[in-house]
matplotlib code that plots the C-alpha trace (Angstrom):
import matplotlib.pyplot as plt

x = [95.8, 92.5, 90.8, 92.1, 95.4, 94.6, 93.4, 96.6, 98.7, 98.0, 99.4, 96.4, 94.9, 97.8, 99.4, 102.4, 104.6, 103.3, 106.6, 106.6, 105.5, 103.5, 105.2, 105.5, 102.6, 105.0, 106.0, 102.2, 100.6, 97.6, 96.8, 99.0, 98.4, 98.0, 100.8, 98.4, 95.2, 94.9, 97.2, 95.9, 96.0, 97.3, 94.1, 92.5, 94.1, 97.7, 97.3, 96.1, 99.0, 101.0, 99.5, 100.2, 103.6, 104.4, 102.5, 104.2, 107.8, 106.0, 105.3, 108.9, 110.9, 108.4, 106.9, 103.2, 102.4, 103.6, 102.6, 103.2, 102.0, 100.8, 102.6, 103.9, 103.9, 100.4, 99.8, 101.5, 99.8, 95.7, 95.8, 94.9, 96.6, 97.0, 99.6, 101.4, 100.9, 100.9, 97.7, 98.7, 96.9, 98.5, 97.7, 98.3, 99.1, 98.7, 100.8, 96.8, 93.7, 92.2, 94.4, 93.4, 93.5, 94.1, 92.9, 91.0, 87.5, 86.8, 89.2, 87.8, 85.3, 88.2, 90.4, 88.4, 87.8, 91.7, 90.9, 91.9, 91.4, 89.1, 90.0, 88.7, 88.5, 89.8, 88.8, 90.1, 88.8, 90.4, 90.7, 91.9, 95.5, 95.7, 98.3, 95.9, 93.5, 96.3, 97.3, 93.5, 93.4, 96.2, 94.8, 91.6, 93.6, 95.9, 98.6, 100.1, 102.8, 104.2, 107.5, 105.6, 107.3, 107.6, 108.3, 111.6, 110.3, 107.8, 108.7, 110.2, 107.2, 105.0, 107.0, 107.5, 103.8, 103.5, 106.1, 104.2, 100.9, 102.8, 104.5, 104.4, 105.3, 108.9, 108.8, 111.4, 112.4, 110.1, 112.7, 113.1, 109.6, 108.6, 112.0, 111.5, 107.8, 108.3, 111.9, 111.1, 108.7, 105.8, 104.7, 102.1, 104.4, 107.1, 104.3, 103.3, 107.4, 107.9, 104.8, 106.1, 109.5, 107.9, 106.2, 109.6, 111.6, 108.6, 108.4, 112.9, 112.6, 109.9, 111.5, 114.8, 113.2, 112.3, 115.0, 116.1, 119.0, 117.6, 115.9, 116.2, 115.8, 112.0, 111.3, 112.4, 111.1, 107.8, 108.1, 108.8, 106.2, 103.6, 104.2, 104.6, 100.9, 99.8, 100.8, 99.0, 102.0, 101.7, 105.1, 107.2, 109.7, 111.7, 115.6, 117.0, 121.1, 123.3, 126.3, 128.4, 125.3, 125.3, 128.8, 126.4, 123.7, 121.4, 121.9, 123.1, 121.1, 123.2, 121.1, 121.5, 120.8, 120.7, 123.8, 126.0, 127.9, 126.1, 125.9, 121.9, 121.4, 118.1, 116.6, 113.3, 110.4, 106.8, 104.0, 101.9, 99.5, 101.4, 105.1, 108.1, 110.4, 113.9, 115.6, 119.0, 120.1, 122.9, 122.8, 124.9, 123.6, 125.1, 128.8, 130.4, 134.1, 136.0, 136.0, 132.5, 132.9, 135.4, 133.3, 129.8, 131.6, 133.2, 129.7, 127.6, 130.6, 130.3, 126.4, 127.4, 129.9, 127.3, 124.4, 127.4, 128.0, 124.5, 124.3, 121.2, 123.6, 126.2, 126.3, 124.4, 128.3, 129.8, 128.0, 129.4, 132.9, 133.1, 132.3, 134.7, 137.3, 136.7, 136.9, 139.7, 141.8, 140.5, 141.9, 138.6, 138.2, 139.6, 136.6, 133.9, 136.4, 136.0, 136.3, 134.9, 132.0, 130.6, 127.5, 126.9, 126.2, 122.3, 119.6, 116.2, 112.6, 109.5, 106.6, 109.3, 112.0, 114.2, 114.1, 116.2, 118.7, 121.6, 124.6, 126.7, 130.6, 129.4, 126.1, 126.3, 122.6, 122.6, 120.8, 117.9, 114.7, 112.4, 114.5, 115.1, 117.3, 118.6, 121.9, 123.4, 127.1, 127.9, 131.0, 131.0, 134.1, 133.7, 133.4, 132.8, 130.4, 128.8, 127.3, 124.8, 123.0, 120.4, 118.1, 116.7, 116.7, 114.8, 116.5, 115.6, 116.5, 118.9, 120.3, 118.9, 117.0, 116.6, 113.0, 114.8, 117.3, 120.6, 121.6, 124.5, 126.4, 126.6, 125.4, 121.9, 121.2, 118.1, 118.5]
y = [86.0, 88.1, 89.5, 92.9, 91.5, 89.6, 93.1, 94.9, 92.2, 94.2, 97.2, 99.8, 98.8, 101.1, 100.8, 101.7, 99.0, 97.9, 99.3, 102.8, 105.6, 108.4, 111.1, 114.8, 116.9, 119.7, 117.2, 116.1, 117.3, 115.8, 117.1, 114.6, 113.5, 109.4, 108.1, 105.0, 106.8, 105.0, 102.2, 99.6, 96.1, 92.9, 91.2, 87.7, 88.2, 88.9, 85.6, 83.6, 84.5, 83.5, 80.2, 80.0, 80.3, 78.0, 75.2, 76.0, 75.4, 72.1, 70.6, 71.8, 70.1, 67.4, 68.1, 66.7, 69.8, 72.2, 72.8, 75.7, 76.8, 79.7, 83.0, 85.4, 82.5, 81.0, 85.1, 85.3, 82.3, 82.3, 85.6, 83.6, 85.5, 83.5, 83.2, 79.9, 77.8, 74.4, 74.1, 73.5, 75.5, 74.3, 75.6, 72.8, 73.8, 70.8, 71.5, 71.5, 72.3, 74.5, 75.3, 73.0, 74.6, 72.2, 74.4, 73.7, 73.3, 76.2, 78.3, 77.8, 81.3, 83.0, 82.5, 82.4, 86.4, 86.6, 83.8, 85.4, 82.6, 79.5, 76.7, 73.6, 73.4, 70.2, 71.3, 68.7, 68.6, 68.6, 64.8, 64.6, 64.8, 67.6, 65.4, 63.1, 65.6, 66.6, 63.3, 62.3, 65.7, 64.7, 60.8, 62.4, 64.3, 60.9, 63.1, 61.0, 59.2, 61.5, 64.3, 66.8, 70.0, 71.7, 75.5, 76.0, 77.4, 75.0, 73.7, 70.8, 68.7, 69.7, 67.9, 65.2, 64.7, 65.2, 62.7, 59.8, 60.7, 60.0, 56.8, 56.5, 60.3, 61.6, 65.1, 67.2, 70.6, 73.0, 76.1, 76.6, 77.0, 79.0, 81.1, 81.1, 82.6, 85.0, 86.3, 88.1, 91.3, 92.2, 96.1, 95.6, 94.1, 97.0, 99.9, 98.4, 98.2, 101.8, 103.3, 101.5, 103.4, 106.7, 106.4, 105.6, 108.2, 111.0, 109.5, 109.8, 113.1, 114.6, 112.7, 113.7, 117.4, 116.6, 115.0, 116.9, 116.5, 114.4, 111.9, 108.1, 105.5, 104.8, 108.5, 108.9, 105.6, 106.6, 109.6, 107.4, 105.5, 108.3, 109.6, 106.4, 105.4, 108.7, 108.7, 104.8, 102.4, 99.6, 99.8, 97.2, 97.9, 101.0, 100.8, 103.3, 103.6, 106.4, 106.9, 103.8, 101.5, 102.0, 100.1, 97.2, 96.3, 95.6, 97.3, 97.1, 97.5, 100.0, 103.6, 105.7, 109.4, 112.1, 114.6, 116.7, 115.3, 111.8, 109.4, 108.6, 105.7, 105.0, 101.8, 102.1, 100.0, 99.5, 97.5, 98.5, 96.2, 93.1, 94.4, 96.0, 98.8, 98.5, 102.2, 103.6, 107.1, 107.9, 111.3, 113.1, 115.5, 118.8, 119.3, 116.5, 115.9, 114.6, 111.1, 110.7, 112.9, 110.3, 107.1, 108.6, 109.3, 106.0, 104.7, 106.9, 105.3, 101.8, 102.0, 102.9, 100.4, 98.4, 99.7, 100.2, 96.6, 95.3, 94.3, 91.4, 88.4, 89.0, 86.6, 87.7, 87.6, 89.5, 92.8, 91.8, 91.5, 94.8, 96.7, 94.2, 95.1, 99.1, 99.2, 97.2, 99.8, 102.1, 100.1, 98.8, 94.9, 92.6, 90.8, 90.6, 92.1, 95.0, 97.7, 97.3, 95.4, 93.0, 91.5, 91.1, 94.2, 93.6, 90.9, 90.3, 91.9, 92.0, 90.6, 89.6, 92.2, 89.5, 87.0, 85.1, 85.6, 87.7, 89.8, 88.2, 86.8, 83.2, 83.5, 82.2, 83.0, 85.2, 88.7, 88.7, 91.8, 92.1, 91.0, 93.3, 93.9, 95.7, 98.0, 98.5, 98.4, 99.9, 100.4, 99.6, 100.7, 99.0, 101.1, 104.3, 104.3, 103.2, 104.3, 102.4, 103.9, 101.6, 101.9, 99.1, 98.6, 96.5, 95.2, 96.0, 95.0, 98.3, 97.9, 98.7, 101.6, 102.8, 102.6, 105.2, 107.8, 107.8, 111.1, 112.3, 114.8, 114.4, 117.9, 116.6, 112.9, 112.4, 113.4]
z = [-5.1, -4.4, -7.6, -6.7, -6.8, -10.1, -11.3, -10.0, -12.1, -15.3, -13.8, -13.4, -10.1, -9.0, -5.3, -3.7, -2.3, 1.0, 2.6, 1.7, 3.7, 2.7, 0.6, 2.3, 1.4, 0.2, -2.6, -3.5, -6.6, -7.1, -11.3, -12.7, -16.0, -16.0, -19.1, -19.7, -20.8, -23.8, -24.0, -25.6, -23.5, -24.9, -26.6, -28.1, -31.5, -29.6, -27.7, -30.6, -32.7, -29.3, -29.4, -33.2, -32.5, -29.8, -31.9, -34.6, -32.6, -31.0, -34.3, -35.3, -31.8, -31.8, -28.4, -28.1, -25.7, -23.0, -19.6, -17.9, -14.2, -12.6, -13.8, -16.4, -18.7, -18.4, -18.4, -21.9, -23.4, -21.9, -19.7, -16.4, -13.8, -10.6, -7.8, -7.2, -4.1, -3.1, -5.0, -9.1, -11.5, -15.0, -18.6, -21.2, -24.5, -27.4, -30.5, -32.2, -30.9, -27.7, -24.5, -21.5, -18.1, -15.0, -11.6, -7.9, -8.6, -5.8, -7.4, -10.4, -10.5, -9.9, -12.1, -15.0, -14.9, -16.6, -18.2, -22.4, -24.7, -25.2, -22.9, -21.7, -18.0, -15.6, -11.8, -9.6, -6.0, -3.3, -2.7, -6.4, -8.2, -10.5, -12.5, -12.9, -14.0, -16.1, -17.8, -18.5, -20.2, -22.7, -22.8, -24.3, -26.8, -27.6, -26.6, -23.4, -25.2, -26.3, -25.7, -22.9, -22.5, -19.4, -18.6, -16.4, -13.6, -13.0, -9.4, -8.7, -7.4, -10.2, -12.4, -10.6, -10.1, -13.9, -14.3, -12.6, -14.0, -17.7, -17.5, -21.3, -21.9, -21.7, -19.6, -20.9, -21.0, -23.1, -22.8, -26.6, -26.9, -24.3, -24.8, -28.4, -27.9, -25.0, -25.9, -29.4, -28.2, -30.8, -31.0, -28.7, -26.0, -26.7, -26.5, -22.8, -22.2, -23.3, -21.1, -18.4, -19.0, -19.6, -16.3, -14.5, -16.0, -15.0, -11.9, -11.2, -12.5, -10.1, -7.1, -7.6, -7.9, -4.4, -2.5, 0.8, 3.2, 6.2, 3.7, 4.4, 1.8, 2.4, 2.4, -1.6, -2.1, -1.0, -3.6, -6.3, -5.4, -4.8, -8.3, -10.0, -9.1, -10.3, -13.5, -13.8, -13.6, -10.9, -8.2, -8.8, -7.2, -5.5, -4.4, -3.1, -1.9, -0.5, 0.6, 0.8, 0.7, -3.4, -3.6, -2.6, -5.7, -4.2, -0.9, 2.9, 6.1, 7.3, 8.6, 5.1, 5.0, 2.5, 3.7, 1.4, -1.3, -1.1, -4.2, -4.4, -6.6, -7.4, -9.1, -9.4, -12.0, -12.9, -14.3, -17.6, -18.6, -17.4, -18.6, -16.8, -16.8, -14.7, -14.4, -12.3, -11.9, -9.8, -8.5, -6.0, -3.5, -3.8, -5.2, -6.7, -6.2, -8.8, -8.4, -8.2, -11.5, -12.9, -12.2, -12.9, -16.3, -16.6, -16.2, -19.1, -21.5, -20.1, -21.2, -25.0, -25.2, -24.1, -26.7, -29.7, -29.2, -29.0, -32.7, -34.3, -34.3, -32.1, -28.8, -26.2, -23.8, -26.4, -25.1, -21.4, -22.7, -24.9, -21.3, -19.5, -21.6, -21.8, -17.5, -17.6, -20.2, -17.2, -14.6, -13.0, -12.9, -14.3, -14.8, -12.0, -9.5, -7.4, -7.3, -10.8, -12.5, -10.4, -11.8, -15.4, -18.0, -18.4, -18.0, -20.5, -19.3, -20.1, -18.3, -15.8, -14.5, -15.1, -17.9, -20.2, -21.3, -19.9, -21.1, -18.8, -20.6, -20.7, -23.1, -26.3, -27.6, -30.5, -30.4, -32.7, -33.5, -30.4, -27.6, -24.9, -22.5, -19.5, -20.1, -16.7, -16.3, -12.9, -10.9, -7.3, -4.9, -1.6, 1.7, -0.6, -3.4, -6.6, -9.7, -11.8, -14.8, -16.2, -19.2, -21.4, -24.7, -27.8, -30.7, -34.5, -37.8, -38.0, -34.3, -30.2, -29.4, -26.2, -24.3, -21.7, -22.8, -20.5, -19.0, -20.5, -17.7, -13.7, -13.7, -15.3, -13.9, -15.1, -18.9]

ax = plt.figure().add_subplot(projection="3d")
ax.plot(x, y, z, "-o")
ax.set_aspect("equal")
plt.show()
């Protein structure tokens, strides 16, 4: 990752995805008010109190420390911002003391400018082992013998090599901590969360203003994208479906164009200072008939049941089930059947558009204040259409709110 890139991470070095075309000039305003003048960034005191925590947990599941490589959560803990490759860059966390950071001696002037919190630095040439950079780290600390954490999505190899370096440490999973840090949003994560969703939602709006007959996917995409940058947010990501190509999630390579009385489905997201949003409307594209009517309605319900059931202390699955059982008094389903509900009703977000855990039947986690979540229960009919309406919400003491308010009426799609 360049230091533009590294920049771009945080979600205000702004540019469109590399696949999007140029939006019409007819559609091009250029005095658009930027949403993130004035959002406050997450800062030394945040992380600290990050740190804090995750200690806190070690001490408690008597881990020694954590390791983590590059990504959102060496991001979260010590604001490094780096992009993985064959090359390990780990962040060591010890349940006392300063963060250790484990990176290529060349790469080291590099990524120290994210670098957010005190750290002692291990380079390791390139005729070195990093996990042996790594294990002499924790030696020094007297912390080698001990239980070593390790984030999930550390590859495979990675731990491995951590593995060997530790002969008298026992690598384990370090889920709960890193779940148990990441998963509960503070105010300042939830304010980057909700500009991110303000941006998304300005940005649907003027696009759907726009849409004309004759448009192709990357046409509206590159709308979305257009104004998304405009008002500050980093593109994440832009998916557009019509026609029958929306009964697919996440799409179909078949030629799509805007004609009358398309479905449109658009799921679109940004970046804000390191955090997502994740956004659907469904639309169609002139007169309605009264199917699309029918499931378009079925779907704005689907989301309530969703958010009505969302309670602090509920299972995670029980949200999935409460829609599962609504469509199927409807005749959609059973279950994950088409035509119906075929993925699960919402996933977790944050720094990641996807995160732990999932309102999908099967998950037993409780709900608990500052999670958030994805509320997305669409209905997908093979060779004709679907419908998706997505909007996420956070969890309080008193129940969700909504970061994006769903459109309530066909007739008005994007609220």
């Amino acid at each position: 990752m360049t230091a533009v890139q590294t920049l771009g991470r945080r979600g205000f070095l702004a540019g469109a995805a590399a696949s999007a075309v140029a939006a019409p000039a007819w559609a091009r305003q250029d005095s658009v008010k930027k949403l993130t003048d004035g959002v406050t960034l997450i800062g030394p005191a945040e992380r600290a109190s990050r740190l804090a925590r995750a200690q806190a947990l070690m001490v408690k599941l008597g881990l020694s420390a954590i390791i983590t490589e590059a990504g959102s959560s060496m991001d979260y803990f010590t604001g490094a911002q780096w992009s993985r490759s064959e090359r390990p860059v780990l962040a060591i966390i010890p349940r006392e003391g300063q963060v250790g950071m484990v990176m290529p001696k060349f790469e080291e002037p590099s990524i120290r400018e994210s670098l957010g919190v005190p750290a002692e630095i291990r380079p390791w040439e390139e005729d070195e082992s990093p996990y042996a950079i790594a294990a002499g780290l924790l030696a020094d600390r007297k912390l080698a013998s001990g239980k070593i954490g390790v984030e999930e999505t550390v590859r495979a190899f990675i731990v491995d090599g951590l593995a060997t370096a530790l002969p008298w440490a026992k690598v384990v999973s370090g889920a709960a901590v890193f779940r148990g840090c990441r998963m509960i949003k503070t105010p300042a994560e939830i304010a980057l969360m909700q500009t991110a969703a303000d941006i998304t939602v300005a940005a649907l709006r003027h696009t759907h203003a726009n849409v004309r007959a004759g448009m192709g996917p990357r046409d509206i995409a590159a709308l979305m994208a257009e104004r998304t940058v405009a008002l500050g947010g980093r593109v994440s990501f832009n998916l557009i479906l019509i026609g029958e190509a929306s009964a697919y999630p996440h799409g179909s390579r078949q030629p799509q164009v805007v004609s009358e009385g398309q479905v449109v489905l658009m799921d679109c997201g940004c970046n804000v200072g390191g955090y997502e949003s994740d956004i659907s409307r469904t639309f169609v594209f002139g007169e309605p008939t009264a199917r699309q009517r029918k499931v378009w309605t079925d779907v704005q319900r689907g989301q309530q049941v969703a958010f009505e059931a969302a309670k602090v202390g509920v299972e995670a699955g029980s949200v999935d089930r409460a829609v599962r059982a609504y469509y199927e008094s409807l005749g959609w389903g059973p279950r994950y059947k088409l035509p119906g509900l075929s993925h699960r009703t919402g996933h977790g977000i944050g720094m990641d558009g996807h995160e732990p855990v999932n309102f999908v039947m099967s998950e037993t986690t409780r709900l608990a204040p500052g999670m958030c979540f994805s509320d997305e229960p669409g209905i997908y009919i093979p060779g004709e259409f679907g419908v998706r309406l997505e909007d996420c919400i956070h969890l309080t003491p008193d129940g969700p709110r909504w970061f994006s308010q769903p459109p309530s009426s066909l007739d008005k799609p994007m609220g």
